[in-house]
Backbone bond lengths (Angstrom), bond angles and torsions (degrees), N, CA, C in turn:
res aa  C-N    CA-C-N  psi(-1)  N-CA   C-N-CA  omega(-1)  CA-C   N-CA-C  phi
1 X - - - 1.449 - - 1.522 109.69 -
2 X 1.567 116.92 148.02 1.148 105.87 -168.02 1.829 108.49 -95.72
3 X 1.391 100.21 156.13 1.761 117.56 -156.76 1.528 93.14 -95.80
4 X 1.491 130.65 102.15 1.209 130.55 164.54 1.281 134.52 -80.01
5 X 1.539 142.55 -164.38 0.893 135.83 -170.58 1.896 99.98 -111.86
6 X 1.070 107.78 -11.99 1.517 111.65 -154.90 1.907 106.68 -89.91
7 X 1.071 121.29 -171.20 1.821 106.01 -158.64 1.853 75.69 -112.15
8 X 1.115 142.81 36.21 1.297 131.33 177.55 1.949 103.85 -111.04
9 X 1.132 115.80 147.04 1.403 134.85 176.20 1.004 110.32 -133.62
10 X 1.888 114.34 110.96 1.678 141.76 176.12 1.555 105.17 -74.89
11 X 1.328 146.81 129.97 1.347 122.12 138.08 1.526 104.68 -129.51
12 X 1.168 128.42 156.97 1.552 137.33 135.71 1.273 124.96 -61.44
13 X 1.519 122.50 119.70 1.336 115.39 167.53 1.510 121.93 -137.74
14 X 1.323 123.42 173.80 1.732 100.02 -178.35 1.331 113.21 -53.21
15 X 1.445 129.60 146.81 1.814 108.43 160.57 1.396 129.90 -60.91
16 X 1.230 110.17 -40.35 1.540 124.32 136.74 1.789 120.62 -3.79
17 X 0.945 103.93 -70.86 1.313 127.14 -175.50 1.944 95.86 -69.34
18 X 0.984 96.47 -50.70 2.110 106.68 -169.19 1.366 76.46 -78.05
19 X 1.003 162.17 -93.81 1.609 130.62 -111.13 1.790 98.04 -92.08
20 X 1.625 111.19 -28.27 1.538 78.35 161.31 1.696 140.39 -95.88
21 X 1.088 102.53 7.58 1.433 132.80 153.11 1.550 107.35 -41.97
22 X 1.638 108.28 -71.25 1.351 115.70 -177.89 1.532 113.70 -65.49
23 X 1.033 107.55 -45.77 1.951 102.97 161.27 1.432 131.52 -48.74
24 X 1.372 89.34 -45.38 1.918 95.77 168.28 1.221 109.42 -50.35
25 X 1.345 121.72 -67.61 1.788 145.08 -177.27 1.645 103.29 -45.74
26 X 1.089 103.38 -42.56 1.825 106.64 -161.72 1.778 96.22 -81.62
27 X 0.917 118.04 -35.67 1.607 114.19 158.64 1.072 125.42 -23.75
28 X 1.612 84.50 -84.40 1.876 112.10 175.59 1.527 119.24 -42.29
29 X 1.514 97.45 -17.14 2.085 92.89 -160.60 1.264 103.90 81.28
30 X 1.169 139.00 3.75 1.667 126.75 174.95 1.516 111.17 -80.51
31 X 1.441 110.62 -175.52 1.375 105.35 157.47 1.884 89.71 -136.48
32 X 1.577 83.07 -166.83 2.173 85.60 -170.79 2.064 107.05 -91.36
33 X 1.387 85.95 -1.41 1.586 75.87 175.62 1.584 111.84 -85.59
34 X 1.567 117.13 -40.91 1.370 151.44 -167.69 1.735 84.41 -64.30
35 X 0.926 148.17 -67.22 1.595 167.42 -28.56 2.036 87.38 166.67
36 X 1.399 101.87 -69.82 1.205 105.65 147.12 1.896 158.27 -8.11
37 X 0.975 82.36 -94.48 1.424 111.21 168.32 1.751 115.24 -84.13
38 X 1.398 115.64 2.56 1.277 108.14 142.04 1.623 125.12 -107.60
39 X 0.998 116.36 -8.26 1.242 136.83 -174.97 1.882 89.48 -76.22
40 X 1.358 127.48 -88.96 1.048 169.63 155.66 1.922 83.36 -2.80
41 X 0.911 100.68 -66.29 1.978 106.66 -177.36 1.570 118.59 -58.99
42 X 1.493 96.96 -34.81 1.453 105.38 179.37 1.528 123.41 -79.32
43 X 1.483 109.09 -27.91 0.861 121.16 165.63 1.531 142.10 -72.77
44 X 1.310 100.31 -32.89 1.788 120.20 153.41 1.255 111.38 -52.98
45 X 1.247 107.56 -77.90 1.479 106.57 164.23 1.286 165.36 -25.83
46 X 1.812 102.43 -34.35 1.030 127.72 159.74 1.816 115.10 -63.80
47 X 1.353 110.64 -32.60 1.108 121.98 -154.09 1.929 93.51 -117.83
48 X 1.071 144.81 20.75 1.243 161.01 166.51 1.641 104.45 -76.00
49 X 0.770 108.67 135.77 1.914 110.65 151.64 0.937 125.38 -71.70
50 X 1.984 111.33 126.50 1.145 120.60 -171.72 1.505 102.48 -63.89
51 X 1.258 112.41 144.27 1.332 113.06 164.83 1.478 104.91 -114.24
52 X 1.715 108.96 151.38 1.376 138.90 -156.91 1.627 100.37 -74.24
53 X 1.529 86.90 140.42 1.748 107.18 -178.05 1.521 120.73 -56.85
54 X 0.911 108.61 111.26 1.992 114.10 -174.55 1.691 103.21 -37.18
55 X 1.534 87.62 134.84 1.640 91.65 -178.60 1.373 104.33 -94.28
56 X 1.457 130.36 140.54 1.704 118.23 150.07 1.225 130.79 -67.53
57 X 1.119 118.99 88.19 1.300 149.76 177.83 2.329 95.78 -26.57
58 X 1.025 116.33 -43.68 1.306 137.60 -161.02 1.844 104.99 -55.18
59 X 1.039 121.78 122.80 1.580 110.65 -177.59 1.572 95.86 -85.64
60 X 1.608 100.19 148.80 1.174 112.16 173.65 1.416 123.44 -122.06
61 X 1.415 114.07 138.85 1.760 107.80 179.60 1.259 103.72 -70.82
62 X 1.184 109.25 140.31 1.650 116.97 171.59 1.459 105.50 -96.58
63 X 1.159 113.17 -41.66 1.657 117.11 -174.26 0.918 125.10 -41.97
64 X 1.199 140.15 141.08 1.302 146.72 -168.21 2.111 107.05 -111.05
C-alpha cells in the first residue's frame, strides 16, 4: 500500500475481524482511532531507544 504524506492510515482487513473489532471498542466506549493511536504509540515506543538518565549537572561537595 502506498506510504503518503497525509496523517491518514488505509488498511484492509477481514470484515470479520472489523466488525468484531468494532464490538470490542464499542464496549469499552472507545472508538478505532482513539483505540489506535494508543496502540500505535505504545508500540513505537516500546521499540525507541532508551535514552540516558539525566545527569545533575550541579557540583557537589564531597567533603565531609
Amino acid at each position: 500500500m502506498p506510504k503518503g504524506d497525509s496523517g491518514r492510515v488505509v488498511i484492509e482487513v477481514d470484515p470479520g475481524l472489523k466488525r468484531r473489532l468494532y464490538s470490542a471498542l464499542a464496549i469499552e466506549g472507545s472508538t478505532l482511532k482513539d483505540w489506535f493511536i494508543t496502540a500505535a504509540g505504545t508500540y513505537v515506543k516500546e521499540r525507541e531507544q532508551p535514552s540516558l538518565p539525566e545527569i545533575d549537572n550541579k557540583k557537589t561537595d564531597h567533603r565531609q
